[in-house]
C-alpha positions in Angstrom: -11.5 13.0 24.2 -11.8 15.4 21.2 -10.1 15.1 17.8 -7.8 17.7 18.6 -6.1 16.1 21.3 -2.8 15.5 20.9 -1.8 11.8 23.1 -4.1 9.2 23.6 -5.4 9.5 27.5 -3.7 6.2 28.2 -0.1 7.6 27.3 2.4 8.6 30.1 4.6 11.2 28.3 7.8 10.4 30.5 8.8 7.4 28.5 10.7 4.3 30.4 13.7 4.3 28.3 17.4 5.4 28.5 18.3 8.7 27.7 20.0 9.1 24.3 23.9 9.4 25.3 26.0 8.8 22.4 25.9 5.5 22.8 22.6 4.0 22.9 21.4 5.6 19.5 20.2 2.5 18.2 18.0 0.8 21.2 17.1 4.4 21.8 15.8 5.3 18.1 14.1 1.6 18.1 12.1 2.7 21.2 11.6 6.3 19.9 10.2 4.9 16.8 8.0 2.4 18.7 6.1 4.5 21.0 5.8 7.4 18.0 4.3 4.6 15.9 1.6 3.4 19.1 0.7 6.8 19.2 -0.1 6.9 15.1 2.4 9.8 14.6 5.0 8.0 12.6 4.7 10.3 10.0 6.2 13.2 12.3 9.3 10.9 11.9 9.9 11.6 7.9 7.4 14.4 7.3 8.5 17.8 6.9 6.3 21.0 7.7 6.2 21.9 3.9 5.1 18.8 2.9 1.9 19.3 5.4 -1.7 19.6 4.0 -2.7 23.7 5.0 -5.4 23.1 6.4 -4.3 20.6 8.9 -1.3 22.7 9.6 -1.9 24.2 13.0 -2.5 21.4 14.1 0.3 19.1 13.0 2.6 21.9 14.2 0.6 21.4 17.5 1.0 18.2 17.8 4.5 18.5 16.9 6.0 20.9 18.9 4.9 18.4 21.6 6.3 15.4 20.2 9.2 17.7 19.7 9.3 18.8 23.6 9.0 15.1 24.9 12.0 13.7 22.3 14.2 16.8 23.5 13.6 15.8 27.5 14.8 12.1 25.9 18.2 13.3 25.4 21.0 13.6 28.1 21.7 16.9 29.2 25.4 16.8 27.7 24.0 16.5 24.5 21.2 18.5 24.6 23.1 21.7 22.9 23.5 20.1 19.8 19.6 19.6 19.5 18.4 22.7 20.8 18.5 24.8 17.5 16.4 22.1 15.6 12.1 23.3 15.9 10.7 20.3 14.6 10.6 16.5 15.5 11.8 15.3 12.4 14.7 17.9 12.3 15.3 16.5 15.8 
């Protein structure tokens, strides 16, 4: 697998937890936090876009975006509204 790739080939994107539903936040952040921290993208937790070395911007925003995607599919559908506005995992 390149250095590009975004998930470790191991990794199964649908993650076995509960779907965040107003109130589960804190098993559900622990678990978040756990698998982001397994796949060595902690960082995407606290780290902004601007804060991002430019030259390994397109691909943190890569990267991103995906982690982004797969936290937004985590959330129940009745909440999903108040999420859809925010672009960037950490915003999430």
């Amino acid at each position: 697998m390149s250095d590009s790739s975004v998930f470790h080939p191991n990794v199964n994107v649908q993650l076995p937890i509960d779907k965040l539903d107003g109130k589960n936040y804190s098993a559900w952040a622990s678990e978040v936090k756990l698998w982001l921290e397994s796949q060595g993208y902690l960082d995407h937790l606290t780290l902004n876009v601007t804060d991002v070395d430019p030259i390994e911007l397109p691909r943190w925003k890569r990267i991103d975006a995906h982690l982004c995607t797969v936290l937004k599919n985590m959330i129940h559908a009745s909440l999903k509204p108040l999420f859809c506005a925010y672009g960037t995992f950490c915003e999430v």
